[in-house]
C-alpha positions in Angstrom: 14.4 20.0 -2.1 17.1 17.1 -2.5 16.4 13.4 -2.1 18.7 11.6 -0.8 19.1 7.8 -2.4 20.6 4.8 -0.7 20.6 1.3 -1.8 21.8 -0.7 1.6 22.3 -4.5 1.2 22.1 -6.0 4.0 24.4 -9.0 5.3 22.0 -11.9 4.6 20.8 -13.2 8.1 20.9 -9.6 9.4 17.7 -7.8 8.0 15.3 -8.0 11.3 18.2 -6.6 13.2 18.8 -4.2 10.9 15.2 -3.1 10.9 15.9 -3.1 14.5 18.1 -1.1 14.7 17.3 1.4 12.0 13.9 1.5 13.9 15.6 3.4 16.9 18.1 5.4 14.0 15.5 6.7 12.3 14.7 9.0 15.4 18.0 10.9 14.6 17.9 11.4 11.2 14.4 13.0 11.4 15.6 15.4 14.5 18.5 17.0 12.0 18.0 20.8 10.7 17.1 20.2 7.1 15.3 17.1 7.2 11.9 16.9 5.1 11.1 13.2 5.5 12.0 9.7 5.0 11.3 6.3 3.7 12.7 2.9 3.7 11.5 -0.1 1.7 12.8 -2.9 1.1 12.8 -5.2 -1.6 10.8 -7.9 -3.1 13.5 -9.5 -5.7 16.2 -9.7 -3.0 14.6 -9.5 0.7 18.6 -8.2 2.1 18.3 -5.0 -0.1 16.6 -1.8 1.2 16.0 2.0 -0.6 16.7 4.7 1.4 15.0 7.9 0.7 15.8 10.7 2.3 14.5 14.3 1.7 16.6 17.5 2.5 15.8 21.2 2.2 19.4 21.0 1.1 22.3 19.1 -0.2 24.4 20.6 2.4 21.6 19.8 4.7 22.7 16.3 4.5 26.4 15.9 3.5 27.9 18.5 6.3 25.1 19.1 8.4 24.1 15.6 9.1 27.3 13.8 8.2 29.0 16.4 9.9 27.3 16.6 13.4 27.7 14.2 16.4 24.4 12.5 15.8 25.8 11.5 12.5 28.5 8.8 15.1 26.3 7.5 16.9 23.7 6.8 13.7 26.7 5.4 12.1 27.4 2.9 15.0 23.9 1.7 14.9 23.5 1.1 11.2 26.7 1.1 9.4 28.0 -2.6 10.2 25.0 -4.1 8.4 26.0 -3.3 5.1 28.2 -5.7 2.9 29.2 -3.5 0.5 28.9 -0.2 1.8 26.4 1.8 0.2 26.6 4.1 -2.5 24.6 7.6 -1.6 23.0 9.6 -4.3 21.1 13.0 -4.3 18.9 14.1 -6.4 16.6 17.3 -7.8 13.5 17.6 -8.8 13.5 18.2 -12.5 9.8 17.9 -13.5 6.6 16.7 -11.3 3.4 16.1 -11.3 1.1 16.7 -7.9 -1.4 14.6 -7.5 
């Protein structure tokens, strides 16, 4: 399994329409082959920032799968022009864990 890690900052002003919006988003990211699940938070320190988390069977799962299908358009004309800068993406293994 690969997460997926996004920090979005949000124009200031813009973070209940971007909840908005990635409200009715989230829909398409979950219906892609691969998915696992998905979280966003946001945070505390700096109420424009979120944390994307996005698990994937795969990394290709997410970087031609997803980012190479026609869903992936229409996800990024929802969400994209909320972000000032545009986000970094980072993916991740699981190197050691603990179930609880």
């Amino acid at each position: 399994m690969i997460l997926e890690v996004a920090i979005l900052d949000v124009k200031a002003g813009d973070e209940a329409a971007f909840e908005v919006a990635f409200s009715n988003a989230q829909a398409i990211i979950a219906s892609m082959p691969g998915y696992v699940s998905h979280d966003l938070k946001r945070c505390l320190e700096k109420p424009n920032r979120y944390i994307l988390l996005v698990n994937w069977l795969t990394l290709e799962d997410h970087t031609e799968g997803f980012r190479g299908s026609p869903e992936y358009l229409e996800w990024r004309a929802l969400l994209h022009h909320f972000y000032d800068p545009f986000p970094d993406v980072e993916h991740y293994e699981i190197v050691d864990s603990l179930a609880v």
